[in-house]
C-alpha positions as CSV (number, residue, x, y, z in Angstrom):
1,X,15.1,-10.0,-10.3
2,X,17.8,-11.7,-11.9
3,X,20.4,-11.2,-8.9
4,X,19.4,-12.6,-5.4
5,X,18.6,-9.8,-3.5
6,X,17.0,-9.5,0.1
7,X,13.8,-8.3,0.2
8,X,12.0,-6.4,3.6
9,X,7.8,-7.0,3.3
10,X,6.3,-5.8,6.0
11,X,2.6,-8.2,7.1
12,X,3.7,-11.6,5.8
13,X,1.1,-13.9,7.6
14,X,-1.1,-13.6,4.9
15,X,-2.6,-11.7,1.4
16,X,-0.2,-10.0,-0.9
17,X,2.5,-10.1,1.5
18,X,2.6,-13.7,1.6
19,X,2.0,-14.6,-1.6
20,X,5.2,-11.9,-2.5
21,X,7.5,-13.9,0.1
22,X,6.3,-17.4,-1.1
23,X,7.1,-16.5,-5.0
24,X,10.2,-14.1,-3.8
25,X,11.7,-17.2,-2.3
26,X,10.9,-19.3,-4.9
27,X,13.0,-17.6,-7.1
28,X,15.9,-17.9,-5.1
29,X,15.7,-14.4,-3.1
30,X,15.9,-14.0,0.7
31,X,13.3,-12.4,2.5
32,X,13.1,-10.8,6.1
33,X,8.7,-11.1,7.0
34,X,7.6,-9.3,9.4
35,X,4.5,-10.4,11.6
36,X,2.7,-9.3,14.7
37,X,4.0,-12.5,16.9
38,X,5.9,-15.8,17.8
39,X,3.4,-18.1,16.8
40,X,3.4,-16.7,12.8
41,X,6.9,-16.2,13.0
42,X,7.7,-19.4,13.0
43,X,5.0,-20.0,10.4
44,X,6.9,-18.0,8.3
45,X,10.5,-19.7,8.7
46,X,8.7,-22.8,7.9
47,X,8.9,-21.9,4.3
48,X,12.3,-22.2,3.9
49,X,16.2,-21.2,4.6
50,X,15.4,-18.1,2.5
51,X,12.5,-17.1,5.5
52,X,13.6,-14.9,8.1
53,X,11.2,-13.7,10.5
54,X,11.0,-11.0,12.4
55,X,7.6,-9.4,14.9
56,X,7.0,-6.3,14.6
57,X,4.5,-4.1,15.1
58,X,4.3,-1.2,12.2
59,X,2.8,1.2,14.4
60,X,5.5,0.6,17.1
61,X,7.4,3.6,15.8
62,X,10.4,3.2,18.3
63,X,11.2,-0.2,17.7
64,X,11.2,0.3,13.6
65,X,14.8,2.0,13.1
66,X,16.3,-0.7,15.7
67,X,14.9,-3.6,13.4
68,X,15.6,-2.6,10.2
69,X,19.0,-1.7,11.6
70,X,19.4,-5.2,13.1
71,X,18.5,-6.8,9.2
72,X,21.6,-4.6,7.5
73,X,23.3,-6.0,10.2
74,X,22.2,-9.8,10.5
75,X,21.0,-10.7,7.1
76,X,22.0,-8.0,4.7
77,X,21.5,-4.6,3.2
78,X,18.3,-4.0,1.8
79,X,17.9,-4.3,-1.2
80,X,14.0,-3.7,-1.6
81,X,11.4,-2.7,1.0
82,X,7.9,-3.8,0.6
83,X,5.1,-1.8,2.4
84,X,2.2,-4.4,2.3
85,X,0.9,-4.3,6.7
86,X,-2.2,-2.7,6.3
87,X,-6.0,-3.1,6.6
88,X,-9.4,-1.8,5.5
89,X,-11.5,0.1,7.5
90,X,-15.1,0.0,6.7
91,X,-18.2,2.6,8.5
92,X,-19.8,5.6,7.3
93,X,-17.9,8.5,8.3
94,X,-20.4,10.2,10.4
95,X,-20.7,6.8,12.1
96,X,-17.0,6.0,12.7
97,X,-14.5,7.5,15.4
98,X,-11.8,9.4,14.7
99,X,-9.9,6.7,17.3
100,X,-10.7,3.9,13.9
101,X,-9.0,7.0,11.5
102,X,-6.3,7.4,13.4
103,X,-5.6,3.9,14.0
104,X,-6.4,3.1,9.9
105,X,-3.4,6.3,9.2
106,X,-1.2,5.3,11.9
107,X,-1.4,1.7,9.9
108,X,-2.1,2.3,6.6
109,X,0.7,5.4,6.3
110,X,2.2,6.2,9.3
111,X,4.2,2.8,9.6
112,X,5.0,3.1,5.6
113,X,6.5,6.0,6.6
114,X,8.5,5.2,9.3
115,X,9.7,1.9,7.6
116,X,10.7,3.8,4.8
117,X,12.7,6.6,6.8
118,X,14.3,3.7,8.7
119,X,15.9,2.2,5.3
120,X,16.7,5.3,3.6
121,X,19.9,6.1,5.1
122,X,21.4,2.6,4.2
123,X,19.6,2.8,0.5
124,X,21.1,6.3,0.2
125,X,24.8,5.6,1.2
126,X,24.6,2.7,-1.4
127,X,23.2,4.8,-3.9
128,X,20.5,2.1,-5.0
129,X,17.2,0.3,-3.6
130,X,13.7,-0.2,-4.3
131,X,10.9,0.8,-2.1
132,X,7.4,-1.0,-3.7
133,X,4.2,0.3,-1.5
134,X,1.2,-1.5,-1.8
135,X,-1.7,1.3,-2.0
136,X,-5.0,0.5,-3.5
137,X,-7.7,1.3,-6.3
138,X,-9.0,2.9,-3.7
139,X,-6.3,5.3,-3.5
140,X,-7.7,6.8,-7.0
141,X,-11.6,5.8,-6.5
142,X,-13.7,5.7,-4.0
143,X,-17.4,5.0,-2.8
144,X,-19.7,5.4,-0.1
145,X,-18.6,3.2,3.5
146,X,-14.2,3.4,2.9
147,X,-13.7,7.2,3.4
148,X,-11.0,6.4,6.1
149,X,-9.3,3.6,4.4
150,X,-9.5,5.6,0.8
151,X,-8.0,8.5,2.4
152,X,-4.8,6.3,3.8
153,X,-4.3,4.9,0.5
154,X,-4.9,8.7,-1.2
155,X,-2.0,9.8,1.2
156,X,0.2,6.9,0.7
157,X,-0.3,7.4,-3.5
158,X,0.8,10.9,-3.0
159,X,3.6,10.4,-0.6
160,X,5.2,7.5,-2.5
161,X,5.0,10.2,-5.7
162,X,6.4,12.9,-4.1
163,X,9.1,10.6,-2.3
164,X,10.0,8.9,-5.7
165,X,10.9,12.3,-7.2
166,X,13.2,13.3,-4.5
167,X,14.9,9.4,-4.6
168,X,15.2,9.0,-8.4
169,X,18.2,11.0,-8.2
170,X,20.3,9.1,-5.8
171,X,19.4,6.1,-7.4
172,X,16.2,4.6,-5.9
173,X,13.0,4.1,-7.0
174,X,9.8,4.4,-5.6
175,X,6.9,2.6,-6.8
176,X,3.2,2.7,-5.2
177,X,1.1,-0.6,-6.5
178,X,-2.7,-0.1,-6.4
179,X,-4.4,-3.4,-6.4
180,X,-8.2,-3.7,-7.5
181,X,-10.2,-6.6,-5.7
182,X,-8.2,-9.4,-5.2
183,X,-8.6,-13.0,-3.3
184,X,-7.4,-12.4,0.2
185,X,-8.5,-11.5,3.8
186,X,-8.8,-7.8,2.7
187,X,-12.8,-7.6,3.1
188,X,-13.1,-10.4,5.2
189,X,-11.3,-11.3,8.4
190,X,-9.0,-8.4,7.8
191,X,-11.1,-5.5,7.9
192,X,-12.5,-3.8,10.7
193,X,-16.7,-2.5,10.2
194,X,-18.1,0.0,12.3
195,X,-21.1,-0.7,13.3
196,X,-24.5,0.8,11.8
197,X,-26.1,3.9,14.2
198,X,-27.7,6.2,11.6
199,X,-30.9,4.9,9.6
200,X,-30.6,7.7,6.8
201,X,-27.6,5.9,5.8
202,X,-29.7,2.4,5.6
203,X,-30.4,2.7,2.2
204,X,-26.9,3.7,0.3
205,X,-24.7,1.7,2.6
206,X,-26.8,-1.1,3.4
207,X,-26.2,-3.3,-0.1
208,X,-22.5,-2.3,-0.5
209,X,-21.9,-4.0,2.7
210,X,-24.0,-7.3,2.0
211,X,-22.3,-7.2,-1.9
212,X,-18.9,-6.8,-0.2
213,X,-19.1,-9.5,2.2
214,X,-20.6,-12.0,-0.4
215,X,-17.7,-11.5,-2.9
216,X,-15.3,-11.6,-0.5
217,X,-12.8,-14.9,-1.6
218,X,-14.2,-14.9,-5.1
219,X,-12.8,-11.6,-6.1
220,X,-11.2,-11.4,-9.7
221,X,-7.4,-11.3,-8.5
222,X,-5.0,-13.6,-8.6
223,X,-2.6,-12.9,-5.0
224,X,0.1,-15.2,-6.9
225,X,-0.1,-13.2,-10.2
226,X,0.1,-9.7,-8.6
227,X,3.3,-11.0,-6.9
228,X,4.5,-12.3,-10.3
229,X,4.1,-8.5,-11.2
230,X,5.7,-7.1,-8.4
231,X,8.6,-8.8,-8.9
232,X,8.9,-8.2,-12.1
233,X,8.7,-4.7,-11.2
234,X,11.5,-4.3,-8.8
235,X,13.7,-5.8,-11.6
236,X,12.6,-3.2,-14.0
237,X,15.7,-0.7,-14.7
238,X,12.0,2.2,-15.7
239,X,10.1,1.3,-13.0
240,X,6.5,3.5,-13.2
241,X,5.6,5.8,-10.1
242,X,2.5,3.8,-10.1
243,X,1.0,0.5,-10.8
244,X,-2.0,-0.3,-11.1
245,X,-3.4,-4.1,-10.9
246,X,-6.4,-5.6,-12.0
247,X,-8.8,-5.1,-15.1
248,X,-11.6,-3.8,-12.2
249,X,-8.6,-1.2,-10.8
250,X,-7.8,-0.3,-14.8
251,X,-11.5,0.2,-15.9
252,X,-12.7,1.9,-12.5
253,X,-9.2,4.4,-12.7
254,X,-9.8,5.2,-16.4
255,X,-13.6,6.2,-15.8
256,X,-12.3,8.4,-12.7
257,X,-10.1,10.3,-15.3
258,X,-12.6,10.5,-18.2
259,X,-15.0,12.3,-15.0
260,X,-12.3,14.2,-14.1
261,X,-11.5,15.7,-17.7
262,X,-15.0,16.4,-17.7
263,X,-15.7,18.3,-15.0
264,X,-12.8,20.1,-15.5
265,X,-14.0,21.1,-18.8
266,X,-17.1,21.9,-17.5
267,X,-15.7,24.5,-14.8
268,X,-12.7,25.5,-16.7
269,X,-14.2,29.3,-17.2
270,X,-14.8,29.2,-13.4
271,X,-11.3,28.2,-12.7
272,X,-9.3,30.9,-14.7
273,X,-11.6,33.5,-13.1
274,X,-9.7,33.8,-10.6
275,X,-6.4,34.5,-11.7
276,X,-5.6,37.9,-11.0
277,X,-4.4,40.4,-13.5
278,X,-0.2,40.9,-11.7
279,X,1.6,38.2,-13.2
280,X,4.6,38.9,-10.9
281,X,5.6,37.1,-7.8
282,X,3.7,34.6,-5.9
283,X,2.5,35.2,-2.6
């Protein structure tokens, strides 16, 4: 970003979204945080003139519009919104309430969405902005224990796509940025684990949890680099609809679509069966 510019990142107390104010600011851009309280507020000023603070809860619906509306106001129009607030969920499905899925949506995409309909109407009478929301690898892949949190980020994927096709005409672009395993709080004090009930699930589950928990703070990713990226992204005049980071993201992805090609191969006679003979209208 050559130009200063004032960036909106939603969850900047820690992981991605910190790491994307610290080396925003750096360069000489102004960024509004947001944070769940006083306490990290303040935290957040503390890294410079640049910092501006504000607490909000994503999932606080009502209060969203009045905020973002209070930034155009107070600091600036925005020039790029950052979706990072967000968590992971882990529990086998069976064994996890549909109170931890709703609360993982009403995170994970329900607050994207309702900070992005809160800046659209500014981005659109300007004609230009950049909304950047931070999805997952596990938005493309998935495995046992993270159907809840893999379904947010499969939702968020698709909504950013479809959003960026109905913005690329008025001049704003819409990227979703799928991290593989990077070093912050994501799998450690961050996420939320159901606890085990079901002993046929012992076996399957059992080790992915252990291995998670042991790599967790010695994952591949670099939180400084993948901000590096991201800004270099939102400068990018052709920015991609999606962006995936990580060799682990890269190699897991490309093996999803090499299986995918496959099976579609494979049932491709079953597929076309059931096209039907009218090629009129559809119904």
């Amino acid at each position: 970003m050559a130009l200063r510019k004032n960036l909106l990142i939603t969850g900047v107390s820690s992981g991605f979204g910190r790491a994307l104010a610290q080396e925003s600011l750096a360069a000489g851009h102004r960024v509004v945080g947001t944070v769940r309280g006083s306490r990290a507020q303040q935290d957040f000023e503390a890294l410079g003139a640049g910092a501006i603070g504000r607490v909000l809860d994503v999932t606080d619906f009502d209060a969203i519009p009045r905020i973002v509306a209070e930034v155009e106001a107070e600091v600036g129009p925005v020039d790029v919104l950052v979706n990072n607030a967000g968590y992971g969920h882990e529990g086998v499905m069976e064994e996890s309430s549909l109170d931890e899925m709703r609360r993982q949506f009403d995170v994970n995409v329900f607050g994207a969405v309702a900070m992005m309909k809160a800046v659209l109407p500014f981005m659109r009478k300007r004609r230009r902005g950049r909304i950047v929301n931070i999805t997952s690898m596990g938005g493309f892949v998935t495995m046992p224990g993270i159907a809840y949190y893999c379904g947010s980020k499969f939702a968020l994927e698709g909504i950013s796509e479809a959003l960026g096709q109905e913005l690329k005409p008025l001049g704003i672009h819409v990227t979703a940025v799928a991290p593989g395993s990077f070093r912050t709080d994501w799998a450690g004090r961050s996420m939320v684990r159901t606890p085990r009930s079901i002993e046929d699930y012992d076996g399957l589950f059992d080790p992915i949890r252990r291995a998670r928990e042991a790599k967790s703070g010695r994952q591949l990713g670099d939180p400084a680099k993948a901000a590096r990226a991201m800004l270099a992204l939102v400068d990018n005049p052709h920015p991609p609809a999606h962006l995936l980071l990580g060799s682990d993201a890269l190699g897991l992805v490309r093996d999803k679509l090499t299986a995918m090609s496959t099976e579609l191969a494979t049932w491709e006679a079953v597929t076309r069966s059931t096209d039907g003979t009218d090629q009129g209208t559809l119904s």
